[in-house]
N, C-alpha and C positions, 0 to 999 in steps of 0.2 A: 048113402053112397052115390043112387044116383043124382040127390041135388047137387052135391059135390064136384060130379061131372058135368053137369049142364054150368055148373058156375065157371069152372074152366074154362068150357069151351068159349060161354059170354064173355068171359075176361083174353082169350084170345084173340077174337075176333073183334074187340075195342083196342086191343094194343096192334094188331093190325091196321085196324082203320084209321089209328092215331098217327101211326108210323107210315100209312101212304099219306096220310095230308099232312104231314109233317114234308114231305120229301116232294110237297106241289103238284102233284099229280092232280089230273081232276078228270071226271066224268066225259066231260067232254069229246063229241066225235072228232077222230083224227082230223075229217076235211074242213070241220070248223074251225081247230085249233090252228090250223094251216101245215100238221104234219102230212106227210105221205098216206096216202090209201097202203091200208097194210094191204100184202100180196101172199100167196100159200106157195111163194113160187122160192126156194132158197138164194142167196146172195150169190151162190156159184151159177143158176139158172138166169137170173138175174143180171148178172158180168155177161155170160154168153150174150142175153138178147141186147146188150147196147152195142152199137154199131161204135162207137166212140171211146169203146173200152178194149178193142180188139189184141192192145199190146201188153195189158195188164193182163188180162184173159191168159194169154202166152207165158207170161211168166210164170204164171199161178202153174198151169197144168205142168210147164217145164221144173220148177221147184217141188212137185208133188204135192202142192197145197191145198188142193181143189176138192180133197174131199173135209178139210177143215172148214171151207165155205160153204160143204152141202148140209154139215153138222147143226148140232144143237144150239152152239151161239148162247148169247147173244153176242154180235162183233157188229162191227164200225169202220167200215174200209173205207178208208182216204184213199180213193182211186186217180191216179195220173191219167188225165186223159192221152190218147193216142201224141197228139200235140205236143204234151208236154213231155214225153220220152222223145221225142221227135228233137227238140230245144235242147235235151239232155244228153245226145249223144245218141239213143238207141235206147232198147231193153235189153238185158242181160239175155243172150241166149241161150238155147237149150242144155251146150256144153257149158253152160256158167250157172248150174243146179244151186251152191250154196250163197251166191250172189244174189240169184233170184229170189231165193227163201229169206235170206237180209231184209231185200229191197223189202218183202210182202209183210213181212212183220214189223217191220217198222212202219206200213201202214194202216196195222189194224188197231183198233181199240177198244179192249173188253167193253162189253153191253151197247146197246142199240141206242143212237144217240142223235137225235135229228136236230136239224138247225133250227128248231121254237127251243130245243134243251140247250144249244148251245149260246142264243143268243138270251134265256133264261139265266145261265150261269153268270153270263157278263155285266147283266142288267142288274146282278147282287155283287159282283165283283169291286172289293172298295180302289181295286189299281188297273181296272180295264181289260185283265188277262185273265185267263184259266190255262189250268194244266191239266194233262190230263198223259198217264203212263202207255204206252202201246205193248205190243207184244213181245217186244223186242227189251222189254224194260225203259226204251229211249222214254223222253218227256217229251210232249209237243206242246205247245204254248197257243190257244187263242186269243184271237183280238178282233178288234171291230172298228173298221174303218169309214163312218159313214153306215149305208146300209151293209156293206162288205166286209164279209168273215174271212180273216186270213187264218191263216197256221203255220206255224214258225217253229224248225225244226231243229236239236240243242246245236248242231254248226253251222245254223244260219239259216238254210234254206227257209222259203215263204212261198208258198203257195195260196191263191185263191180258190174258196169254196166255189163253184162252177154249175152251170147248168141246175138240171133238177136232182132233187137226190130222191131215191129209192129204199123206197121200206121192201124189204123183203119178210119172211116168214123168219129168219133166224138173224135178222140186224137189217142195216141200214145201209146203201151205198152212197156216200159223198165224191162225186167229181171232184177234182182238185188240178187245180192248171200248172203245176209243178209236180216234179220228183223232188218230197222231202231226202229222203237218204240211198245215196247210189249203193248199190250192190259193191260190197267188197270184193 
């Protein structure tokens, strides 16, 4: 019985280790690969300390979203920077709760997804794009422009990937110089 169980567990832990290097992962330190220094700090911690995320920040806490950013994750926030709600007309405010919660789901992205995995996806991509589902169900489309990662939202909108992005402890923050989808 107990060989039976040590075989299990052997055969586990190879269909494990087949199934992460099937899926590209490698050993490798984050600062070598060129991801982000992970951080113990959450993506709603995270949002607060950038100075440049001050109106995203706003929406979140006004949608009631902020403790889904302090959670377990993992998530992917396509964050507008200050700028680009600026270009956009504004953020939803406080009295616009289900607009806000729109706008913020439509910029997250189940699991933690840095720009070495996205510019990974595209470098096996046989038509130069990836998709990828967000919260909101929408599809966001990448591409790569040169060294330039856009994201193309399904009516249209483009924004560029921007500044640095941030590992957090429960995902990733990606700057993005657009509002992919305005709050309804």
């Amino acid at each position: 019985m107990r060989q039976i169980l040590i075989r299990g567990a052997a055969a586990a832990v190879l269909t494990l280790s087949l199934g992460l290097t099937a899926c590209g992962r490698s050993e490798t330190a984050p600062e070598a690969a060129g991801a982000p220094e992970p951080s113990n700090r959450t993506l709603a911690a995270s949002l607060d300390d950038n100075d440049d995320l001050d109106s995203l920040e706003g929406v979140v806490e006004a949608a009631g979203l902020q403790t889904v950013l302090e959670g377990v994750g993992p998530y992917t926030l396509l964050a507008p920077t200050d700028a680009a709600f600026t270009a956009a007309g504004g953020a939803p405010g406080g009295d616009e709760k289900p607009q806000g919660a729109t706008l913020v789901r439509a910029h997250i992205l189940p699991g933690a997804v840095t720009r070495a995995d996205i510019n990974a996806a595209l470098d096996r991509a046989s038509n130069g794009k990836v998709e990828m589902r967000t919260m909101d169900d929408g599809v966001v489309t990448f591409s790569r422009e040169g060294q330039t990662l856009r994201v193309t939202a399904p009516d249209g909108a483009v924004a560029t990937l921007t500044g640095s992005e941030t590992a957090a402890s429960n995902g990733v923050i990606q700057p993005v110089d657009g509002v992919l989808v305005k709050g309804e």
